[in-house]
C-alpha positions as a Markdown table, in Angstrom:
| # | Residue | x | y | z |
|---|---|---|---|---|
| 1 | Unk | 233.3 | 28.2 | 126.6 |
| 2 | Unk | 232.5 | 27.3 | 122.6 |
| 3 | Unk | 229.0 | 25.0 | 122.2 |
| 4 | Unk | 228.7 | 22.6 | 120.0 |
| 5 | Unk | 225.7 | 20.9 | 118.4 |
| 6 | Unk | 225.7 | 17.1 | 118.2 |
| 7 | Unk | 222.5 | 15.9 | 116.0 |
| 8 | Unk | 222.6 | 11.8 | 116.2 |
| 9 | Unk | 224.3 | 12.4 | 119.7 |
| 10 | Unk | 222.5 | 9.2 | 121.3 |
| 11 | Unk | 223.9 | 7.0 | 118.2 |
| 12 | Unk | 226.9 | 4.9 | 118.8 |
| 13 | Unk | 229.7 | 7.1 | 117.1 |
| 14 | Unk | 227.4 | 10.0 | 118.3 |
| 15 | Unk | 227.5 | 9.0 | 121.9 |
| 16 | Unk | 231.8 | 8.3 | 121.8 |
| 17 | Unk | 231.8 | 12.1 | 120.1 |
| 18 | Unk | 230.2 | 13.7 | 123.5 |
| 19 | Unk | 231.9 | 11.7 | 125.6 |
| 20 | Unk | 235.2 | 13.4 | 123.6 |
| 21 | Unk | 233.9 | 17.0 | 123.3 |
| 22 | Unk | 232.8 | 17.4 | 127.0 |
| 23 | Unk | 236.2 | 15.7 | 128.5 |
| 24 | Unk | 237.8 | 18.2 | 126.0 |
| 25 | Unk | 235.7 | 21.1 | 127.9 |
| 26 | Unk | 232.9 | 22.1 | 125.7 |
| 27 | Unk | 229.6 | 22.6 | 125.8 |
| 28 | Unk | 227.5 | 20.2 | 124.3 |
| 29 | Unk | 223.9 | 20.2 | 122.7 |
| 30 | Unk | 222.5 | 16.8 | 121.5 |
| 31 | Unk | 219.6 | 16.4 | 119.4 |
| 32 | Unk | 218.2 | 12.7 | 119.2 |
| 33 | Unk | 214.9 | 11.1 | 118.5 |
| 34 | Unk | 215.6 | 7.3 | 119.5 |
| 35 | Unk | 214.2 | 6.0 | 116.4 |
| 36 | Unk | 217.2 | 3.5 | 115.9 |
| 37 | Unk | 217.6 | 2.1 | 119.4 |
| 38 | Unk | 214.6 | 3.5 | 121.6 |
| 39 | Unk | 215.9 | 5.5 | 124.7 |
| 40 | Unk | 219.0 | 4.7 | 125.5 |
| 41 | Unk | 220.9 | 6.3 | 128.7 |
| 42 | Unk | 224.5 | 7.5 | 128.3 |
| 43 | Unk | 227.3 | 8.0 | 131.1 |
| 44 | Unk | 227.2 | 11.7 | 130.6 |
| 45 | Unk | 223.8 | 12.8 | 130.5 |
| 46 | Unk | 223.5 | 14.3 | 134.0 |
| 47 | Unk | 226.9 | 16.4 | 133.3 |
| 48 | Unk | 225.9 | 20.0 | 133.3 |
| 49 | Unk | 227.9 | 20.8 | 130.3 |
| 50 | Unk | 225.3 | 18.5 | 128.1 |
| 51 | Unk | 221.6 | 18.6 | 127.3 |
| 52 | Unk | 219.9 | 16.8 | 125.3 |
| 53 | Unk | 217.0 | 17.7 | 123.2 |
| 54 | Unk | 214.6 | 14.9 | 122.1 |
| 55 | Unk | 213.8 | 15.6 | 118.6 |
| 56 | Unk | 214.1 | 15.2 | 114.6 |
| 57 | Unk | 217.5 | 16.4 | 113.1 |
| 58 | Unk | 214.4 | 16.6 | 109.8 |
| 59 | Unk | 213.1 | 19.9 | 112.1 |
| 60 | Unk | 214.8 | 22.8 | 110.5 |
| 61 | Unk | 213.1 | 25.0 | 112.9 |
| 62 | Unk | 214.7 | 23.0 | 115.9 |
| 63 | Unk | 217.8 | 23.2 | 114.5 |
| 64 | Unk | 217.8 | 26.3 | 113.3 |
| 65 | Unk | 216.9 | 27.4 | 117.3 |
| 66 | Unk | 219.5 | 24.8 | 118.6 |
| 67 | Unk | 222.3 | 26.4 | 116.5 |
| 68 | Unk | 221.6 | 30.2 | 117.1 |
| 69 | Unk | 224.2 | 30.0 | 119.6 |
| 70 | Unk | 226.9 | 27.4 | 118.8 |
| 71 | Unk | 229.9 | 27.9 | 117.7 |
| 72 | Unk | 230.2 | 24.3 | 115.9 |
| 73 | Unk | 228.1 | 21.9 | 114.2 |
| 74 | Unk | 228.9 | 18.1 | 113.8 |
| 75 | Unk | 226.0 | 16.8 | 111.6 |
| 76 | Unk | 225.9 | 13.1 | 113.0 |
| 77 | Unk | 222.0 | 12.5 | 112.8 |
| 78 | Unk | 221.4 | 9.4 | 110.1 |
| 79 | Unk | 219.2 | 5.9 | 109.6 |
| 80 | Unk | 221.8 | 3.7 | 109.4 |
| 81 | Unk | 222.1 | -0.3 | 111.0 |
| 82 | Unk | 223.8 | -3.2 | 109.5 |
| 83 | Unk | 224.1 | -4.7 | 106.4 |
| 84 | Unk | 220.7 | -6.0 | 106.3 |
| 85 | Unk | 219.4 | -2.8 | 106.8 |
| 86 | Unk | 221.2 | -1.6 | 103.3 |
| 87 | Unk | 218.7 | -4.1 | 101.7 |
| 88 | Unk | 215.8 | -3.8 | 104.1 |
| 89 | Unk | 215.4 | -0.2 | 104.0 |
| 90 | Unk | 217.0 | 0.9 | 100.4 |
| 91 | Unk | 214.4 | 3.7 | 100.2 |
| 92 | Unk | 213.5 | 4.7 | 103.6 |
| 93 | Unk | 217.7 | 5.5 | 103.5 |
| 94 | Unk | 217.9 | 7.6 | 100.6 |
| 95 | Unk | 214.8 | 9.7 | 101.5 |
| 96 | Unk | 215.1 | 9.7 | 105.3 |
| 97 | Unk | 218.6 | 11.1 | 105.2 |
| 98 | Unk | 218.1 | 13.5 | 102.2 |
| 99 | Unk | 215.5 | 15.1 | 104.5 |
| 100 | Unk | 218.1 | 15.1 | 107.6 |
| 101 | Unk | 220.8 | 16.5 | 105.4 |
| 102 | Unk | 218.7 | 19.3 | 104.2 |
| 103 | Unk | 217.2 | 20.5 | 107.3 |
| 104 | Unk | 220.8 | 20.6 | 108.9 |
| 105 | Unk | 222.2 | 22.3 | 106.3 |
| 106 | Unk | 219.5 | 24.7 | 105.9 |
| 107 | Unk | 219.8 | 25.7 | 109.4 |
| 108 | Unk | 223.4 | 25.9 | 109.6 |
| 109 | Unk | 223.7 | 28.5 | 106.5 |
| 110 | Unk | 221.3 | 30.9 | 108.8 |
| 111 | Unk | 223.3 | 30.3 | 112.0 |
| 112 | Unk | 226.6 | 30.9 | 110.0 |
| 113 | Unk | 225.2 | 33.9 | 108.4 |
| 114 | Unk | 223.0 | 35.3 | 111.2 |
| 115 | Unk | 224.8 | 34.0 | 114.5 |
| 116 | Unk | 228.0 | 33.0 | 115.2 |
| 117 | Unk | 228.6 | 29.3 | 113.9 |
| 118 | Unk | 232.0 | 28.7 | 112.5 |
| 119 | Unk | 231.4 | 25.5 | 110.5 |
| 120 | Unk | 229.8 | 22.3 | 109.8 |
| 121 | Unk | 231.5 | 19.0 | 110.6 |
| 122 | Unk | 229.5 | 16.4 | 108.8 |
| 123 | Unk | 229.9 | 13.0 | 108.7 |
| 124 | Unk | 230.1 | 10.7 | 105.9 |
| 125 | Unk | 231.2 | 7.0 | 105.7 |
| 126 | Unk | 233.6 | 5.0 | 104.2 |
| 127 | Unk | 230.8 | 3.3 | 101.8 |
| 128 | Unk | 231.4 | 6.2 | 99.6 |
| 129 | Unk | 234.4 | 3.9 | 98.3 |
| 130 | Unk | 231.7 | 1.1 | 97.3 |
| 131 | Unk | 232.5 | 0.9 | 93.7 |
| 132 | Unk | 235.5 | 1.3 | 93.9 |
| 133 | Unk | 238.3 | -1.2 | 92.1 |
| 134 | Unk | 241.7 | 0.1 | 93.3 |
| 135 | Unk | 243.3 | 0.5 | 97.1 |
| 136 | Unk | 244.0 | 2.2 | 99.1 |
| 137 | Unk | 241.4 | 4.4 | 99.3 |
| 138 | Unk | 242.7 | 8.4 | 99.3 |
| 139 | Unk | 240.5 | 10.9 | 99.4 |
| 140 | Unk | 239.5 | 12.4 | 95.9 |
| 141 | Unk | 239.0 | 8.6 | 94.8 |
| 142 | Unk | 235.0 | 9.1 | 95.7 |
| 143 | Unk | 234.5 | 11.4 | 92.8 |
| 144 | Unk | 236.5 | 9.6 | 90.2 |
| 145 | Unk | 235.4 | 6.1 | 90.9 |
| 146 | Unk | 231.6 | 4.7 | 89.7 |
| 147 | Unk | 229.0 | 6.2 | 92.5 |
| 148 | Unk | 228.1 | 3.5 | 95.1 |
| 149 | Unk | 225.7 | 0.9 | 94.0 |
| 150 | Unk | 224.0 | 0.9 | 97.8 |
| 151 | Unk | 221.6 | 3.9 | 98.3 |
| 152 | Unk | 222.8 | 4.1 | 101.7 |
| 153 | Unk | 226.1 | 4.6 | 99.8 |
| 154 | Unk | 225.0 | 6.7 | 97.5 |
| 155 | Unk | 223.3 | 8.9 | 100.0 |
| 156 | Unk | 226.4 | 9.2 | 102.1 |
| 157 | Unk | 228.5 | 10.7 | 98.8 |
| 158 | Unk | 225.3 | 13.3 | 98.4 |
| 159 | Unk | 225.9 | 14.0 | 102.0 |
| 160 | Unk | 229.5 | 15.7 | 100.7 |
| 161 | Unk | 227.9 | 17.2 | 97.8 |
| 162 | Unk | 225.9 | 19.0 | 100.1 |
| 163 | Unk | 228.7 | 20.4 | 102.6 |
| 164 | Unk | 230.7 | 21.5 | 98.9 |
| 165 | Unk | 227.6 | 23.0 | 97.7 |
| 166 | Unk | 226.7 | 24.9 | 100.8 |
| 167 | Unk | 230.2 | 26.5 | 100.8 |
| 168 | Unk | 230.0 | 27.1 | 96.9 |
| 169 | Unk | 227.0 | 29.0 | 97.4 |
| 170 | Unk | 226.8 | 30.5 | 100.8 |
| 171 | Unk | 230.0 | 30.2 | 101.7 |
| 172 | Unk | 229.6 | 27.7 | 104.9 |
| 173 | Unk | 232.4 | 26.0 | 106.1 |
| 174 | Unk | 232.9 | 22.6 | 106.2 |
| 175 | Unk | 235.5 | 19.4 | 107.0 |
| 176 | Unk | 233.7 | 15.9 | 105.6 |
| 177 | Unk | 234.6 | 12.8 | 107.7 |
| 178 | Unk | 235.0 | 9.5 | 106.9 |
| 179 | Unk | 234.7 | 6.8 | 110.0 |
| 180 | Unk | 235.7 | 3.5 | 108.9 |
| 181 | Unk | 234.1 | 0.2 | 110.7 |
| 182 | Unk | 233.5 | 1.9 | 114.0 |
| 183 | Unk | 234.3 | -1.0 | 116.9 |
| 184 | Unk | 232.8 | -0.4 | 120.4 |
| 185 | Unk | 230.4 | -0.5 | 123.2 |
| 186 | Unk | 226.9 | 1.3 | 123.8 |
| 187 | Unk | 225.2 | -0.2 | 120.5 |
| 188 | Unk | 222.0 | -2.4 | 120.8 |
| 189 | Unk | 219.6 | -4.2 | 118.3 |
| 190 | Unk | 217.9 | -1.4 | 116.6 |
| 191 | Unk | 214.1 | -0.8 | 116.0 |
| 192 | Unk | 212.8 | -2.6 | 112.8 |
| 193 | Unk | 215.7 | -4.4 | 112.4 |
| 194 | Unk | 215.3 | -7.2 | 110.2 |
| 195 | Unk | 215.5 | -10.8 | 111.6 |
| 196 | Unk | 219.0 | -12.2 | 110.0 |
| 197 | Unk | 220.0 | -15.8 | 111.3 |
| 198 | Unk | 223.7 | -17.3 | 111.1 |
| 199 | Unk | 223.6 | -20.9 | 112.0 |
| 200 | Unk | 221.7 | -21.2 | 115.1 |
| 201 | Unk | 222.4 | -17.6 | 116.1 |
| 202 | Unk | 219.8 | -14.3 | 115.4 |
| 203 | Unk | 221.9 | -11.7 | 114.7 |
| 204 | Unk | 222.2 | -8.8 | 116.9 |
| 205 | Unk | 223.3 | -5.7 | 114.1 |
| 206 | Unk | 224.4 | -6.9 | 111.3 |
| 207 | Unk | 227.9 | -5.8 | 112.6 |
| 208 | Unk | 230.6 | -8.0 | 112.4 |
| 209 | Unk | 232.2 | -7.8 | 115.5 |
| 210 | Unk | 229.6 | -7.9 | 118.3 |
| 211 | Unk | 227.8 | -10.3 | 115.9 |
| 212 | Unk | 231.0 | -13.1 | 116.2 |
| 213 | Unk | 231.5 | -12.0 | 119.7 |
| 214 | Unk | 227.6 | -12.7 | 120.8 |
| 215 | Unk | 227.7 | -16.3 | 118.5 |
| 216 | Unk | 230.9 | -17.2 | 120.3 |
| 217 | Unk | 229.5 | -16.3 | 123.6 |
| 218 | Unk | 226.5 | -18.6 | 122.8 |
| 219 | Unk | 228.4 | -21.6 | 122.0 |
| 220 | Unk | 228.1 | -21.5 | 117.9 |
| 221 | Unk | 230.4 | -24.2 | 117.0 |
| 222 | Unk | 231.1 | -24.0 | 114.1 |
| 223 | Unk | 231.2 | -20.3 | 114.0 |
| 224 | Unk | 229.7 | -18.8 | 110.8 |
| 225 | Unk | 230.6 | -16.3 | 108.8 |
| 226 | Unk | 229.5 | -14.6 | 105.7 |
| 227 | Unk | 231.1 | -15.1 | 102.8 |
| 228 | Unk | 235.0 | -16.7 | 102.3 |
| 229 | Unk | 235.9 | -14.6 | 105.3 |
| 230 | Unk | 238.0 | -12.9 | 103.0 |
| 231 | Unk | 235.9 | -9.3 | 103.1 |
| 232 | Unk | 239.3 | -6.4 | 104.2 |
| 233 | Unk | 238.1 | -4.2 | 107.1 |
| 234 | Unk | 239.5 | -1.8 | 109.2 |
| 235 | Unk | 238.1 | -2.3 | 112.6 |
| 236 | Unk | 238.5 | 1.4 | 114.2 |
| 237 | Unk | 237.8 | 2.5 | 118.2 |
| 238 | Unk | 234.8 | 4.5 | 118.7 |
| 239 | Unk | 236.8 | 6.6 | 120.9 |
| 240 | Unk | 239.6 | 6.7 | 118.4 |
| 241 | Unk | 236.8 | 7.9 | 116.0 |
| 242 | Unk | 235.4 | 10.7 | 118.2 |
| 243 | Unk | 239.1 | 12.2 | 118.9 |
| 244 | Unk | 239.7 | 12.3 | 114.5 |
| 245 | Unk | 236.3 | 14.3 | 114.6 |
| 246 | Unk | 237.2 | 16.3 | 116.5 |
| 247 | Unk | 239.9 | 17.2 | 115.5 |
| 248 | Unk | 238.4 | 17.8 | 112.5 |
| 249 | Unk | 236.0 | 20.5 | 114.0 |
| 250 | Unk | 239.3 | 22.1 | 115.6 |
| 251 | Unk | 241.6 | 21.9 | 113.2 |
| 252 | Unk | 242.2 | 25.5 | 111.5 |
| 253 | Unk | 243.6 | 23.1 | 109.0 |
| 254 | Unk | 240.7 | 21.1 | 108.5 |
| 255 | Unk | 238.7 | 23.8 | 107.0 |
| 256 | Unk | 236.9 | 22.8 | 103.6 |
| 257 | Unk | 238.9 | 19.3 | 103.6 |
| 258 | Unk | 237.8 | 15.9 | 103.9 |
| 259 | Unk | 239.5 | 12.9 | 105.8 |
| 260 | Unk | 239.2 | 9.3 | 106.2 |
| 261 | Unk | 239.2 | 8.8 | 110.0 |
| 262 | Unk | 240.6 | 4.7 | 110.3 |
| 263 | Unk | 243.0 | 2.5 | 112.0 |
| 264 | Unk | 245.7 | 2.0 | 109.8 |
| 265 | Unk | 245.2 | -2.0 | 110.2 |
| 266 | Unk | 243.8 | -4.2 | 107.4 |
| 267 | Unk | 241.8 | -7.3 | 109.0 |
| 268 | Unk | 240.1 | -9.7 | 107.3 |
| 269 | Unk | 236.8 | -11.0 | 108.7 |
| 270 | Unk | 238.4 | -15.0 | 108.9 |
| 271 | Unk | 241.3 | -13.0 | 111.2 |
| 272 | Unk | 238.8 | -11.4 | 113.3 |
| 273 | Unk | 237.0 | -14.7 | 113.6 |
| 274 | Unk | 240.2 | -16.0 | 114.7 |
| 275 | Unk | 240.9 | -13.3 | 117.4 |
| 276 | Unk | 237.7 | -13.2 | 119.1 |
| 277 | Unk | 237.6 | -16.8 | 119.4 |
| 278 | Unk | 241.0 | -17.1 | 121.1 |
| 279 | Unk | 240.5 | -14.4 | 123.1 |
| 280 | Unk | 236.8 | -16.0 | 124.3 |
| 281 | Unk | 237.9 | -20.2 | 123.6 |
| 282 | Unk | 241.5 | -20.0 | 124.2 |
| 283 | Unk | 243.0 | -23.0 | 122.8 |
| 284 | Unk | 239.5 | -24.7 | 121.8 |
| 285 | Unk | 240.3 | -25.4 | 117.4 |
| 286 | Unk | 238.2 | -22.8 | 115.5 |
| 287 | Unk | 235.8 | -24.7 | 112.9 |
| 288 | Unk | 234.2 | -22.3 | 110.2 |
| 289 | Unk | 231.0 | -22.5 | 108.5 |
| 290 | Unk | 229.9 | -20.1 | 105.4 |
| 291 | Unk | 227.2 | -18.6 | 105.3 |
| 292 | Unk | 226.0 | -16.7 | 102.2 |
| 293 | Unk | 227.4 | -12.9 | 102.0 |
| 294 | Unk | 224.7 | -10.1 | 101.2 |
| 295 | Unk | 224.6 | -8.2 | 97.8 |
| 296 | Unk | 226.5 | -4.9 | 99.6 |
| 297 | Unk | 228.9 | -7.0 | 101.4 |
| 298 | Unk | 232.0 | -4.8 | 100.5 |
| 299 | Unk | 234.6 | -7.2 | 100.2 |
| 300 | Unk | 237.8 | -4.8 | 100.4 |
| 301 | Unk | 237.8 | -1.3 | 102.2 |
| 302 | Unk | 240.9 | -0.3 | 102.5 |
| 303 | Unk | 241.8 | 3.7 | 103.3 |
| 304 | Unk | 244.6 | 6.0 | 103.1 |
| 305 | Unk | 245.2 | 7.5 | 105.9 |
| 306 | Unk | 247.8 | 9.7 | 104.9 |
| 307 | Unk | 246.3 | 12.9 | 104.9 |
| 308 | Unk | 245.1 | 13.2 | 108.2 |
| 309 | Unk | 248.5 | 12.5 | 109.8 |
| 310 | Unk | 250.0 | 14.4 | 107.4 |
| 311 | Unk | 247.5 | 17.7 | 107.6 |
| 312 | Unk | 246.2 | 17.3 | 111.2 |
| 313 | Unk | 249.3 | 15.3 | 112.9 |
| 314 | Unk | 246.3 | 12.4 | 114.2 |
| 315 | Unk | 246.0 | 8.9 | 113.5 |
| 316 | Unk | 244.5 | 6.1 | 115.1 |
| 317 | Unk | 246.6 | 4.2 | 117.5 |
| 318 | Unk | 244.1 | 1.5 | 119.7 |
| 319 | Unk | 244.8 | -1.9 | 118.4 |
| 320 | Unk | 242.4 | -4.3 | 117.5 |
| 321 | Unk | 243.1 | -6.9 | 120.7 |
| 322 | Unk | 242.5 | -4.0 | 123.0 |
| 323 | Unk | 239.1 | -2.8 | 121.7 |
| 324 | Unk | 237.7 | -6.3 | 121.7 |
| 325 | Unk | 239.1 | -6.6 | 125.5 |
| 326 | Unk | 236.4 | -3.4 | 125.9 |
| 327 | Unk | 233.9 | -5.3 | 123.4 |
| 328 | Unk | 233.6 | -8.9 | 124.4 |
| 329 | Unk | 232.7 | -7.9 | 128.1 |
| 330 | Unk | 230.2 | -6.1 | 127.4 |
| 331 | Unk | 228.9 | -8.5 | 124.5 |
| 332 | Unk | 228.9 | -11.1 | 127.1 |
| 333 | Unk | 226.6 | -9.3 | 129.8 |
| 334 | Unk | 224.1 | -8.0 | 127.0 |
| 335 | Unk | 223.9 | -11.7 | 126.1 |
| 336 | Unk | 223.6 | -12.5 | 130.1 |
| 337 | Unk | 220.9 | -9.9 | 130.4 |
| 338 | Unk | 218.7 | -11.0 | 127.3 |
| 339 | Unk | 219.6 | -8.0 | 125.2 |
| 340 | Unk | 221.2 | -9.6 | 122.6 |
């Protein structure tokens, strides 16, 4: 049975991405530290194909012991939150996950070279299209358009000169994923997150969706959002997520290329407003109120998703309507609870 090692695997894509490998029959190593959420419990951690080590994907020498025997490598482990964070925590991003980044890769070029580790699945984000000013997005686009002007952003396109670099020099292979606007359950307010209020709401995240879902819930009317409502997204399942990642890390195929992992939906935030509300409010009119957007608020991110049906025959199939019929139940008993 192949072993892989999950850093981040406590995280909210991290925690959809074990969920997929162990149904999938692996064995599974996480490697968390709780910093964004505190402990959080997951359905599978008693399974016996999973253990979890509390501690700092910044350890190279964890790591380093952790991936002795692993066969793959998906290097999940990042600071990362909402919007807000992008402006709270400009610094603490850049330097936190250059640290992360190093130590993984570190680690992984002595378990390729010394043990048997095949390669490195790391994961990047879809900010790496920041800057850009034409759509859709293909891959290639992130090193011909300006850098991103978020150092969250920019750090994420460093995290891909670091998976070419590693291979250029020590010949480590590599696939670089893209999630786009990962939609799901299992995430909570994170630690130090920064106080953001829309209308008479305190935001959870700083993420759209449970955000509208959680102001609906409470009986915002008008419901605010930031900006026109105009912002593009592509809302994509967590689980939908996982399965494109791995499939990455399977994928003869996949080796040394990079994909953009999205539903091939366009949404606009005033349509997801919409949605939620019906689905929550029914025929109740929607009023909207505008709030002011942040500086980073992207406001089109669009992908290609060619490639990866093209190269790896996957795309992403759950439908927007059918991940908020997971979302808004669980949205509604956090708010029950107090937890939002």
């Amino acid at each position: 049975m192949e072993k892989v090692l999950v850093t981040g695997s406590s995280g909210f894509i991290g925690g959809y991405v074990v969920e997929g490998l162990l149904r999938r029959g692996y064995d599974v190593v996480g490697v968390d530290n709780f910093s964004k959420y505190g402990k959080v419990t997951k359905s599978f951690d008693d399974d016996p194909h999973y253990r979890l080590v509390e501690g700092d994907a910044r350890d190279g020498e964890l790591l380093s012991s952790l991936l002795a025997d692993c066969d793959h490598f998906i290097a999940g482990a990042a600071m990362i939150g909402g919007i807000s964070y992008f402006h709270a925590y400009a610094y603490d991003l850049l330097a936190n996950n250059e640290r992360i980044m190093a130590a993984e890769c570190d680690a992984a070029i002595k378990a390729h070279r010394e043990g048997r580790l095949a390669k490195v699945t790391y994961l990047s984000s879809s900010m790496v299209f920041e800057s850009t000013d034409h759509w859709p997005s293909v891959e290639g686009d992130e090193r011909t358009v300006p850098p991103p002007l978020s150092s969250y952003g920019f750090q994420k396109l460093a995290v891909e000169y670091y998976a070419r670099a590693a291979w250029d020099q020590y010949q480590l292979p590599y696939t670089i994923v893209r999630p786009f606007n990962c939609v799901g359950i299992g995430e909570g307010r994170a630690i130090g997150d920064i106080d953001v209020t829309s209308g008479n709401v305190k935001l959870a995240m700083s993420h759209v969706v449970p955000d509208l879902v959680q102001k609906v819930v409470k009986g915002q009317d008008p419901l605010h959002i930031l900006g026109d409502g105009n912002q593009i997204r592509h809302y994509t399942y967590g689980g939908d997520l996982a399965a494109g990642i791995i499939t990455c890390m399977e994928a003869a195929a996949a080796r040394n290329e990079d994909f953009n992992i999205s539903t091939a939906e366009s949404t606009t935030v005033r349509q997801l407003a919409e949605v939620i509300w019906r689905k929550i409010k029914g025929d109740v009119p929607l009023r909207l109120a505008h709030d002011p957007s942040f500086e980073h608020d992207v406001q089109k991110r669009v992908p290609s998703v060619e490639k990866a049906k093209r190269v790896l025959g996957f795309e992403c199939t759950t439908g927007l309507a059918e991940m908020l019929d997971e979302v808004i139940p669980w949205v509604t008993q956090a708010v029950a609870d107090g937890r939002m």
